[in-house]
TIFIKE-175069 format. One record per residue (C-alpha): x, y, z. Coordinates in steps of 0.5 Angstrom, whole numbers, padded with zeros to 4 digits, always signed. Example, Ala and Ser with C-alpha at 12.3 -4.5 7.8 and 13.67 -1.06 7.14 Angstrom:
+0025-0009+0016;+0027-0002+0014;
//
This chain:
+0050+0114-0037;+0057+0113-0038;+0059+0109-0045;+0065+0106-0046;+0067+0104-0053;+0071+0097-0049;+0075+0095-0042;+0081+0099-0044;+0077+0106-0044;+0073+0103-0038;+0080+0101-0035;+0082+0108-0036;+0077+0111-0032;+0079+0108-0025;+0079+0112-0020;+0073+0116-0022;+0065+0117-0021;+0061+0113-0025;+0055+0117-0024;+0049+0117-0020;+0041+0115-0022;+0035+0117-0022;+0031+0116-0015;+0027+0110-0015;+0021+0109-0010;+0022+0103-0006;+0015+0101-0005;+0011+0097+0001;+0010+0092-0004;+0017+0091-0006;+0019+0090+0001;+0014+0084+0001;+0015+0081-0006;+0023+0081-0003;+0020+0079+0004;+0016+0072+0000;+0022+0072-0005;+0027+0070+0001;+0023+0068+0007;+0025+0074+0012;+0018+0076+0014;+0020+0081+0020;+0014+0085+0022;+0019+0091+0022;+0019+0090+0014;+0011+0088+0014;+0007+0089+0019;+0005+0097+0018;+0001+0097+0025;+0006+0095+0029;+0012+0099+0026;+0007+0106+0027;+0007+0103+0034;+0014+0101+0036;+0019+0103+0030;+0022+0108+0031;+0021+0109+0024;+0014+0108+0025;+0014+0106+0019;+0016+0099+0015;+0023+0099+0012;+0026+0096+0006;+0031+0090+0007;+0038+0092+0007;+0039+0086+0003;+0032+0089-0002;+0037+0095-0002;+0044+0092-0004;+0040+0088-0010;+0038+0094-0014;+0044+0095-0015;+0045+0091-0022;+0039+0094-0024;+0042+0102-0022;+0050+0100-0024;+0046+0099-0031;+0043+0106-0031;+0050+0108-0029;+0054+0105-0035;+0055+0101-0039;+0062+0098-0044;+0059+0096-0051;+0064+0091-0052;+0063+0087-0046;+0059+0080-0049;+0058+0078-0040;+0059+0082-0034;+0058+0077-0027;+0056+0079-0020;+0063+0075-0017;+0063+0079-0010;+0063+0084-0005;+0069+0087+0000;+0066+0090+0004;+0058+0092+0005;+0056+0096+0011;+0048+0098+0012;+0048+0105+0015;+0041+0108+0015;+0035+0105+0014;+0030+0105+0008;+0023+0107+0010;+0018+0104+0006;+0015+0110+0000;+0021+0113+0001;+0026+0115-0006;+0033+0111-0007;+0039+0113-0011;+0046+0111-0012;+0052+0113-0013;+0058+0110-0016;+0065+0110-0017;+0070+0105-0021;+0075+0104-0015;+0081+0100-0019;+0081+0095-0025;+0085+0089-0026;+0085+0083-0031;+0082+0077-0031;+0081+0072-0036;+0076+0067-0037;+0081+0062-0043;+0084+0064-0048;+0078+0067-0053;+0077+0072-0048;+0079+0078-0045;+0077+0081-0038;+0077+0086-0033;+0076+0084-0025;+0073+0092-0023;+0071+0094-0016;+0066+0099-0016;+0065+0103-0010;+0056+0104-0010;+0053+0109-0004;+0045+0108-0003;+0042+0115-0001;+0036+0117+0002;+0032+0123+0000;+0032+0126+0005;+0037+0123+0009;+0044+0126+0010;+0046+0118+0012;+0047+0113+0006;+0043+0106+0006;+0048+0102+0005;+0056+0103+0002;+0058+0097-0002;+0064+0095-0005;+0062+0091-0010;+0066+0086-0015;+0065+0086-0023;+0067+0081-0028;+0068+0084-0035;+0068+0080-0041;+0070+0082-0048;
//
């Protein structure tokens, strides 16, 4: 994991990987809390017999939605700005879902810190609006899951 002491050393790091995760594995249960959690009850997420019969995964797959969500949870393995009192999920500029993610399979990310810019929240604060490039990988897989660029409001 990178540390950075404040936004200037983190803003001066644009241009450049972040880090990469461990593997997680993604679970059928997971994929079924998402499922009730967000109403997308697909029978390519759920239904384990129908998927060995007529996916061509011939399993279940992760949403990629489930996919693109764990992406707090890994930026926060990859980084982290001592200052920094709020961080806020503003958006994203692009999301692609490339690959899928079968079920019981192991998932990393890979993230670069594309650009930074200021951004302030008033007067008593200080903040950065970051773009951050994350690519989920696959074990196993030469394609990515997902390719995100994603945008991060950082506040000191």
């Amino acid at each position: 994991m990178q540390t950075f002491p404040n936004l200037a050393a983190f803003t001066a790091h644009a241009g450049q990987e972040l880090g990469t995760t461990d593997w997680v594995t993604i679970s059928q249960e997971q994929i079924q809390q998402f499922a009730e959690a967000t109403g997308d009850h697909q029978w390519i997420h759920l239904d384990t017999e129908r998927a060995a019969r007529e996916s061509p995964y011939q399993t279940t797959i992760a949403h990629g939605f489930l996919t693109l969500s764990l992406a707090p949870r890994l930026l926060a393995d990859v980084y982290g700005v001592e200052s920094v009192k709020m961080a806020i999920n503003y958006g994203a500029n692009k999301i692609r879902f490339t690959n899928a993610v079968p079920s019981g399979s192991r998932l990393r990310m890979k993230a670069w810190l594309h650009h930074v810019e200021p951004q302030n929240a008033n007067e008593e604060s200080t903040g950065v609006r970051a773009i951050i490039e994350c690519v989920f990988e696959v074990d196993g897989q030469q394609k990515p899951a997902c390719v995100a660029e994603l945008i991060m409001l950082l506040f000191e």
